[in-house]
GUSELO-781710 format. One record per residue: x, y, z of N, C-alpha, C in turn; residue number from 0; residue in one letter; chain. Coordinates in Angstrom, 3 decimals, padded with zeros to 6 digits. Layout:
BEGIN
ATOM       n.c1       n.c2       n.c3      ca.c1      ca.c2      ca.c3       c.c1       c.c2       c.c3   seq   type   mol
ATOM          X          Y          Z          X          Y          Z          X          Y          Z   NUM      a     A
...
END
This chain:
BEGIN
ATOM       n.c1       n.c2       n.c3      ca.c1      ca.c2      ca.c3       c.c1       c.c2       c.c3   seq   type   mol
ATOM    072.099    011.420    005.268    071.052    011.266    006.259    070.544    009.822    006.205     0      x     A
ATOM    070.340    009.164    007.248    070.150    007.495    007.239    068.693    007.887    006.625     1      x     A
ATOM    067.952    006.673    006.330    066.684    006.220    005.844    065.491    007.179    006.618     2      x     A
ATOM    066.012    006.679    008.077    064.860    006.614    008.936    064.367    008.282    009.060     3      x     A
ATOM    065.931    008.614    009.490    065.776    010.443    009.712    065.249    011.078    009.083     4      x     A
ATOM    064.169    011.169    008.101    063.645    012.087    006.967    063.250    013.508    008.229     5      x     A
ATOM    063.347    014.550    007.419    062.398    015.945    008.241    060.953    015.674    008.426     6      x     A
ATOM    060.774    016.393    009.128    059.476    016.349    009.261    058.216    016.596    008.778     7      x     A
ATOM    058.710    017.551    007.487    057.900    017.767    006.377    057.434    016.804    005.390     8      x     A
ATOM    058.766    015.623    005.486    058.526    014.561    004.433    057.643    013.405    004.867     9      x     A
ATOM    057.259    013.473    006.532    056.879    012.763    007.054    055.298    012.735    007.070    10      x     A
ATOM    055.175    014.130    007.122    053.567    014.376    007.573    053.403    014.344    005.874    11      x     A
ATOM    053.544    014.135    004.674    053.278    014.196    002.834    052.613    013.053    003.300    12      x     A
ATOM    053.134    011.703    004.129    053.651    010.624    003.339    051.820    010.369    004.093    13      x     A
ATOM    051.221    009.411    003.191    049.638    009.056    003.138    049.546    007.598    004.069    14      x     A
ATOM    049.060    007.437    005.535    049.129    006.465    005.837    047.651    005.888    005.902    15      x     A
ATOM    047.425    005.567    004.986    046.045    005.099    004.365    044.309    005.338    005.084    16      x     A
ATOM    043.458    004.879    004.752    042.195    005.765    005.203    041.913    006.781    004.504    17      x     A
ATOM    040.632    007.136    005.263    039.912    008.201    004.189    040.513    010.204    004.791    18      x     A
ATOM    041.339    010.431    003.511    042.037    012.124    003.789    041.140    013.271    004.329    19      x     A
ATOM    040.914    013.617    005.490    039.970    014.873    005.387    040.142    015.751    004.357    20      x     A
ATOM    039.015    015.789    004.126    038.273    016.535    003.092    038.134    016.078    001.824    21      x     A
ATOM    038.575    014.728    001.854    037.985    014.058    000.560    036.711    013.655    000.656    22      x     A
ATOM    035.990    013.399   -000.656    034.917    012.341   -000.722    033.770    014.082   -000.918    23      x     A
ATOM    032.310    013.585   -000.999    031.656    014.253   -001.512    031.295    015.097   -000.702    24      x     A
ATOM    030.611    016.135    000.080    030.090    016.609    001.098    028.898    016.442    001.479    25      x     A
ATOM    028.950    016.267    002.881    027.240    015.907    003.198    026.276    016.252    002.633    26      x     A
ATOM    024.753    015.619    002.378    023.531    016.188    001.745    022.721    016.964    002.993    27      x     A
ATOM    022.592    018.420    002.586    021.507    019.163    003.068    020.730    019.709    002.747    28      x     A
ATOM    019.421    019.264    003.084    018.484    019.549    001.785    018.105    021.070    002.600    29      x     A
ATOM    017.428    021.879    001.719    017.049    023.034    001.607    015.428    023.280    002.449    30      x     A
ATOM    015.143    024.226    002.572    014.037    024.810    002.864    013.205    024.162    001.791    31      x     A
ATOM    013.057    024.693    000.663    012.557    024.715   -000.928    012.900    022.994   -001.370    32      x     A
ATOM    013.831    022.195   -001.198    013.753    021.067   -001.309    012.547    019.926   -000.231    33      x     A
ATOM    012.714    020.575    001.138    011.747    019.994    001.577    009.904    020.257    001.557    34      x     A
ATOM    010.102    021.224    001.071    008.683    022.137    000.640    008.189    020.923   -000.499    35      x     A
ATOM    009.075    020.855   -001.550    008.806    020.733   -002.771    008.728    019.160   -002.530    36      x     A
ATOM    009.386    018.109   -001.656    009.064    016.851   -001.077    008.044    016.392   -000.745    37      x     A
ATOM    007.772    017.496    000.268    005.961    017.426    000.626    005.253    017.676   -000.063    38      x     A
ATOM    005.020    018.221   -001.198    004.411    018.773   -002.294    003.966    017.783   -002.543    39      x     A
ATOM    004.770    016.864   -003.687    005.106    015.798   -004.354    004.548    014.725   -003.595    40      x     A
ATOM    004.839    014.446   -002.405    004.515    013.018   -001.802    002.814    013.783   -001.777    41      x     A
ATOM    002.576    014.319   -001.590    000.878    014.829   -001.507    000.301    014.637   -002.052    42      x     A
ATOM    000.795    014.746   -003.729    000.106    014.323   -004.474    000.445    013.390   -005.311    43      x     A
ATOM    000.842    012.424   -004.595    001.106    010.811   -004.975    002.106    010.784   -005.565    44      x     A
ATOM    002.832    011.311   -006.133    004.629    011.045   -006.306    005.156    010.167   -005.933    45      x     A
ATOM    005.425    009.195   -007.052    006.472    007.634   -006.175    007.881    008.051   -005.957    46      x     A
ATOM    008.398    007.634   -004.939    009.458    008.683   -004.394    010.358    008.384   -005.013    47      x     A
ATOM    010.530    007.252   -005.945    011.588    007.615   -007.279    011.740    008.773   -008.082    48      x     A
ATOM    010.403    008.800   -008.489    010.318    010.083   -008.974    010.528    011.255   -008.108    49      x     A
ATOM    010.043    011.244   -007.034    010.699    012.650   -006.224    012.269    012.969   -006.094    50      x     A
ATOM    012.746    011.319   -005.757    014.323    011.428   -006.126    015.331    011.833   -006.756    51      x     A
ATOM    014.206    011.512   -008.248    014.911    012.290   -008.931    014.601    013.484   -010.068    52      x     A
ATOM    013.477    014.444   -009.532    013.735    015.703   -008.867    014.129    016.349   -008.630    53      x     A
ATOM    014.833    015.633   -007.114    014.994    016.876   -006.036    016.952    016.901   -006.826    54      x     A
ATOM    017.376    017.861   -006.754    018.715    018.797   -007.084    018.951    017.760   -008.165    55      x     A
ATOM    018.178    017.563   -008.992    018.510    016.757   -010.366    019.152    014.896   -010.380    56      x     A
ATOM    018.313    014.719   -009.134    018.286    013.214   -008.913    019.557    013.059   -007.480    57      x     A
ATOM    018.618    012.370   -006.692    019.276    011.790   -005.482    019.041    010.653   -005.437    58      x     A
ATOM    019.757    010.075   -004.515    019.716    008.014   -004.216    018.536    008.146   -003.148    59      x     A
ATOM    017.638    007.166   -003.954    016.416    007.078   -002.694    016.762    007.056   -001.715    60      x     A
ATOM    017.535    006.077   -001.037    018.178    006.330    000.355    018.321    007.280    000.709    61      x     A
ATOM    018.847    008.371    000.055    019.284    009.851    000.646    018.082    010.982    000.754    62      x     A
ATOM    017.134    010.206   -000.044    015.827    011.184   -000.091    014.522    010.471    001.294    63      x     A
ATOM    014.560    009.043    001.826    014.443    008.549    002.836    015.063    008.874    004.149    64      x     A
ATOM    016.368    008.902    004.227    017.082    009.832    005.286    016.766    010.932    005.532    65      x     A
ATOM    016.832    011.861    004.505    017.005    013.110    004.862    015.257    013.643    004.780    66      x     A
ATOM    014.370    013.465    004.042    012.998    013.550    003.706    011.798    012.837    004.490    67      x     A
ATOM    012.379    011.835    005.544    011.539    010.916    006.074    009.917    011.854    006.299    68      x     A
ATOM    010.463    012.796    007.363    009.064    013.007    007.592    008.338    014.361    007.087    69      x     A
ATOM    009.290    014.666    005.686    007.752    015.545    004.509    007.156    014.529    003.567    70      x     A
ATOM    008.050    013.004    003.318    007.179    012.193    003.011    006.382    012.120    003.310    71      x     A
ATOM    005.953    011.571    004.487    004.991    011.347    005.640    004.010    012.316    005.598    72      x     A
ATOM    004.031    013.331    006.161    003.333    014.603    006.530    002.673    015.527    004.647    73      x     A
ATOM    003.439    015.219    004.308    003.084    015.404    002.303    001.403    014.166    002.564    74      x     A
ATOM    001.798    013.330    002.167    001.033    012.250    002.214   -000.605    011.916    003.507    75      x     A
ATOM   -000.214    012.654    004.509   -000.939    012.778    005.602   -002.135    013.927    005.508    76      x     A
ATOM   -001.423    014.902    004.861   -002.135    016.566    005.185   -002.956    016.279    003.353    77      x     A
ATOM   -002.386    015.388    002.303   -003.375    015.253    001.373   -004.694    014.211    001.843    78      x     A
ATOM   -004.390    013.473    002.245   -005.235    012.140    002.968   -006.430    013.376    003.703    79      x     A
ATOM   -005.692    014.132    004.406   -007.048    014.715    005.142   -007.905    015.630    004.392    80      x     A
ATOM   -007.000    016.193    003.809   -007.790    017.240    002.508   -008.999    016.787    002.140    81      x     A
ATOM   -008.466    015.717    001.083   -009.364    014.517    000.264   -010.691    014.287    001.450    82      x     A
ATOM   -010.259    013.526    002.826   -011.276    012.998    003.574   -012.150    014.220    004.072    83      x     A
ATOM   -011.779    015.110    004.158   -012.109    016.463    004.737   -013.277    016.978    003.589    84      x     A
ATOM   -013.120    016.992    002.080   -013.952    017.483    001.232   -014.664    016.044    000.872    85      x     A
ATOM   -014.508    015.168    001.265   -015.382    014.004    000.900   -016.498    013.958    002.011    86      x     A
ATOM   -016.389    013.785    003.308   -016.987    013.966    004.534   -017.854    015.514    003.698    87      x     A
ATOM   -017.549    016.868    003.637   -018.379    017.657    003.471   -019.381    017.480    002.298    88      x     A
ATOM   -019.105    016.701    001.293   -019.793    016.187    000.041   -020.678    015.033    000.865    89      x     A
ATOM   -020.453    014.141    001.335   -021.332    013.147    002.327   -022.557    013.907    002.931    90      x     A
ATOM   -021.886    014.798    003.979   -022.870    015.434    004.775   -023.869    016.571    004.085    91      x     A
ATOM   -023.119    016.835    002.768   -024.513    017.596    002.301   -025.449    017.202    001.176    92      x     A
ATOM   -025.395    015.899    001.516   -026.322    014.815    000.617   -025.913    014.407   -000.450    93      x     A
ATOM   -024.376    014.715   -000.685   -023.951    013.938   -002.272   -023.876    012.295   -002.101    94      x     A
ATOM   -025.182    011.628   -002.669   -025.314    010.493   -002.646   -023.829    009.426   -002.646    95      x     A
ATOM   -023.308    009.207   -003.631   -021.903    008.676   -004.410   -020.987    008.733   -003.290    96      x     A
ATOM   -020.842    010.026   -002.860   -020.070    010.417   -001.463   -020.567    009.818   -000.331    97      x     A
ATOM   -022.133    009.452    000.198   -022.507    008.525    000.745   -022.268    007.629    001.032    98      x     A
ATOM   -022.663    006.847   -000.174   -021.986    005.782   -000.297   -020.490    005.274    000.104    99      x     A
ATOM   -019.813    005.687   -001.190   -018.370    005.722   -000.653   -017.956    005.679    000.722   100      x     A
ATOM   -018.582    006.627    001.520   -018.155    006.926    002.609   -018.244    005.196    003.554   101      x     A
ATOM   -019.810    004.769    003.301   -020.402    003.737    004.161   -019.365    002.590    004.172   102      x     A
ATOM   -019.144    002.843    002.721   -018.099    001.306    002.337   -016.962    001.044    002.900   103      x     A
ATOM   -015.924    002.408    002.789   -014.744    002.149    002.845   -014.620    002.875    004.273   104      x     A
ATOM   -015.468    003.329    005.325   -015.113    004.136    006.331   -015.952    003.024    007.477   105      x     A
ATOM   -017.153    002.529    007.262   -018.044    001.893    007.653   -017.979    000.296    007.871   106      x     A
ATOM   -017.404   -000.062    006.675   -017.253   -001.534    006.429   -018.542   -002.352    006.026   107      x     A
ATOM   -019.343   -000.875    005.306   -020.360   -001.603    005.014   -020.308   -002.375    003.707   108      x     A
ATOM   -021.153   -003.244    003.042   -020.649   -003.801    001.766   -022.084   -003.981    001.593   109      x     A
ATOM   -022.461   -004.552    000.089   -023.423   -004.550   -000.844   -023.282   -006.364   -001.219   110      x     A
ATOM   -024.515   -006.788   -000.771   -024.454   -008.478   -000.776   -026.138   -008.500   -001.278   111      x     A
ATOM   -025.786   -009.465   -002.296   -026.888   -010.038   -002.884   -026.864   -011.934   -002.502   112      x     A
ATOM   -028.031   -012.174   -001.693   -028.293   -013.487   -001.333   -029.403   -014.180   -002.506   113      x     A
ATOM   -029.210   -015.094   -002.840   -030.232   -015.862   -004.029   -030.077   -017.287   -003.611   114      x     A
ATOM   -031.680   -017.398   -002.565   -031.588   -019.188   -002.118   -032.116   -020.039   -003.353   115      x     A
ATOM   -031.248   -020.924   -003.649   -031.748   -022.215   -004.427   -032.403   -023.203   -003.816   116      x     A
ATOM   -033.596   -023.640   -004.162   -034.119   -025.017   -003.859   -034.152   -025.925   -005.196   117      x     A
ATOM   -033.228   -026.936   -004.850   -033.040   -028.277   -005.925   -033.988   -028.564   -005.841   118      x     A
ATOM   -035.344   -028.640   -004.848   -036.038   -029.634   -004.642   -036.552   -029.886   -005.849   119      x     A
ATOM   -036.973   -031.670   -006.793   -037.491   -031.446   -008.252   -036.440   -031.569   -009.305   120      x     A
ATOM   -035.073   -030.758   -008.558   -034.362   -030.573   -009.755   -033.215   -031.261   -009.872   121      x     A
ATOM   -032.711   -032.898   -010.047   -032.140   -032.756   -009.595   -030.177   -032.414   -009.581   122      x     A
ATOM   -030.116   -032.301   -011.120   -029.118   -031.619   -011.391   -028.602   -029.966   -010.848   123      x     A
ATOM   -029.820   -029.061   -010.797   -029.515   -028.331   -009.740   -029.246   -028.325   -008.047   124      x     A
ATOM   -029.593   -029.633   -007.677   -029.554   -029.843   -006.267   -028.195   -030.226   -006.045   125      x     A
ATOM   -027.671   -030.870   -007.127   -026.246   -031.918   -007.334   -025.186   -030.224   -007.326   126      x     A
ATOM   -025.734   -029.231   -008.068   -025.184   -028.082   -008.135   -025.009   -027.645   -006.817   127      x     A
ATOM   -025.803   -027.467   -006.459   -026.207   -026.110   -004.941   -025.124   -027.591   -003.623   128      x     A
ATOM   -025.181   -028.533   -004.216   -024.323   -029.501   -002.741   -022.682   -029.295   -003.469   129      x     A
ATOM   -022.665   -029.386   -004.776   -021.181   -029.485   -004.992   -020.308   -027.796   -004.747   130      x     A
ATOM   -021.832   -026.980   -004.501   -020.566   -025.606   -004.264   -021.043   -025.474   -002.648   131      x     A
ATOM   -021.940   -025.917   -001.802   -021.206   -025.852   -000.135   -020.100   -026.845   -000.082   132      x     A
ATOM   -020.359   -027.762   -000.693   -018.907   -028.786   -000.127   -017.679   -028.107   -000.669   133      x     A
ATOM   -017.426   -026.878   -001.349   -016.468   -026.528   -002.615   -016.125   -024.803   -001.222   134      x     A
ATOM   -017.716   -024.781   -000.888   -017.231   -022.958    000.108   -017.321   -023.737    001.169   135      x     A
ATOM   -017.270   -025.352    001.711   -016.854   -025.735    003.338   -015.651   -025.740    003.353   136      x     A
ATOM   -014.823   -026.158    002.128   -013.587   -026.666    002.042   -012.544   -025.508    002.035   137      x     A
ATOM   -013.300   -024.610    001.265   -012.581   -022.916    001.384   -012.479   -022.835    002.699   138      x     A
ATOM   -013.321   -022.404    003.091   -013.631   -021.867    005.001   -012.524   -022.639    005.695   139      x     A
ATOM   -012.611   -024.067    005.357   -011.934   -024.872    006.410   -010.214   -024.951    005.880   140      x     A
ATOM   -010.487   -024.411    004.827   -008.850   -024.185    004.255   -007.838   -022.921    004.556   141      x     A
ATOM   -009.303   -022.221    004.793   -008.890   -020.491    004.786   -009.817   -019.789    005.481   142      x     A
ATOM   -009.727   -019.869    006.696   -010.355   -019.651    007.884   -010.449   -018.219    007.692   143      x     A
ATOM   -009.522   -017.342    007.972   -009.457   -015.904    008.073   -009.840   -015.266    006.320   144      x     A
ATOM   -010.141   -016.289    005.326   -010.573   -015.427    004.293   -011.840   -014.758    004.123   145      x     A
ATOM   -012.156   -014.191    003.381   -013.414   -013.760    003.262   -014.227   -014.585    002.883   146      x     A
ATOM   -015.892   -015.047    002.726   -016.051   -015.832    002.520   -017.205   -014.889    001.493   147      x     A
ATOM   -016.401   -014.769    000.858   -017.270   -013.969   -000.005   -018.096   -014.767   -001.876   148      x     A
ATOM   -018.114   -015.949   -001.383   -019.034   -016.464   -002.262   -017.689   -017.681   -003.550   149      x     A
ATOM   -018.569   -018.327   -003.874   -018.142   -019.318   -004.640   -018.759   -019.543   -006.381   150      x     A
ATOM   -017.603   -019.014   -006.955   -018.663   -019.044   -008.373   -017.671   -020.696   -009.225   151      x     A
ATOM   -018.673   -021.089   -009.646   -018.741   -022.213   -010.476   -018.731   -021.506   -012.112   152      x     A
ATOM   -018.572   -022.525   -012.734   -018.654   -022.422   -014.506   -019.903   -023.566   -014.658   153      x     A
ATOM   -020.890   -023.485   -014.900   -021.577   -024.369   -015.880   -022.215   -024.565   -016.922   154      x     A
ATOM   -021.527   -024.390   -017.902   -022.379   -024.614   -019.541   -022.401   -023.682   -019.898   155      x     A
ATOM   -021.474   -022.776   -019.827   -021.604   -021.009   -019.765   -022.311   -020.189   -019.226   156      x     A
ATOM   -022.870   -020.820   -018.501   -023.322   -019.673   -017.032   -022.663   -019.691   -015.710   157      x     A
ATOM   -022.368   -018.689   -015.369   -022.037   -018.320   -013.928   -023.291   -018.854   -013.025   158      x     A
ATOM   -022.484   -019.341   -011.796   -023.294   -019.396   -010.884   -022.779   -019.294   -009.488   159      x     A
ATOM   -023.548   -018.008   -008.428   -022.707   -017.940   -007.515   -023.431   -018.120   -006.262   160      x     A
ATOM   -022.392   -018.880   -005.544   -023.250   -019.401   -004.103   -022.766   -018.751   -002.972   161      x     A
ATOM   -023.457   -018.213   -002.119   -022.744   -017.639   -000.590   -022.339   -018.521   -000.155   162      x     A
ATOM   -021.009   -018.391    000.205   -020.294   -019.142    000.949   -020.249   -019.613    002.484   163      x     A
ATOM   -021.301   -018.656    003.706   -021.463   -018.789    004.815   -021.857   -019.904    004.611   164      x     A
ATOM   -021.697   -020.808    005.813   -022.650   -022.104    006.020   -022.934   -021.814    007.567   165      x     A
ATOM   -024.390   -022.333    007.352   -025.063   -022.604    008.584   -025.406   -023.837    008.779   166      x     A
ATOM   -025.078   -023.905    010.471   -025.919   -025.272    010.508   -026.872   -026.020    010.988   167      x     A
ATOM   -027.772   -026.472    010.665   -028.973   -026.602    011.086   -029.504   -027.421    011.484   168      x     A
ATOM   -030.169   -027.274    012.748   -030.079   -028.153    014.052   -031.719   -028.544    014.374   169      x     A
ATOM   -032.099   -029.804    013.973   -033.791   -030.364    014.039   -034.208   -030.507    015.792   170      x     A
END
């Protein structure tokens, strides 16, 4: 039989490269109980490494991002409201702390202590109170969008802290 003529049995053996159906691992499908147990976890703060590996005795984050995207999400969402849900009811029935809390981080309220210096008399303190506006103008004008949440100096081992707003004042 020449070379070429093989049967046809010998033909379809022969491997003409690429990937063989049905090799390689089989797709990941996560479970009912795997995604339960995702949301669980991301709920209560689980870094999703750790959920990774977890879930069926460790998966590639990637595969727990793919396939988990949104009990991450929704894990993480439905605790957020919980939390805000019993904090709000602690607020509203006069738990001070909860008050608070609430004003700060829901409100944008904040807690500022102002203390005006007058050098006048003094004048190493006056030399003080000019070298930290020129020190919070230079901030501001360096870092426009920062906070201008005050300027502390070192002197002689005391702290000293200056508000950083400047006003300007017009005779």
């Amino acid at each position: 039989m020449p070379p070429n003529d093989k049967p046809e049995a010998q033909k379809k053996k022969r491997n003409s490269g690429g990937v063989r159906p049905g090799a390689g691992r089989p797709a990941f499908v996560p479970t009912d109980e795997e995604r339960r147990q995702a949301e669980a976890m991301s709920g209560f703060g689980v870094p999703m490494e750790q959920i990774a590996a977890i879930i069926r005795g460790g998966i590639h984050l990637e595969t727990l991002r793919a396939h988990f995207a949104e009990e991450l999400l929704q894990g993480k969402a439905k605790a957020n409201a919980k939390i805000g849900q019993t904090l709000f009811q602690k607020a509203m029935g006069g738990d001070t702390a909860a008050m608070i809390w609430w004003s700060k981080t829901q409100m944008r309220w904040s807690e500022t202590q102002k203390i005006e210096v007058n050098g006048a008399g003094n004048p190493h303190l006056a030399a003080l109170v000019g070298l930290a506006s020129a020190t919070a103008a230079r901030v501001i004008e360096h870092e426009p969008d920062a906070p201008a949440d005050g300027v502390t100096l070192q002197l002689i081992g005391e702290s000293v802290t200056v508000d950083a707003e400047m006003t300007e004042e017009t005779s």
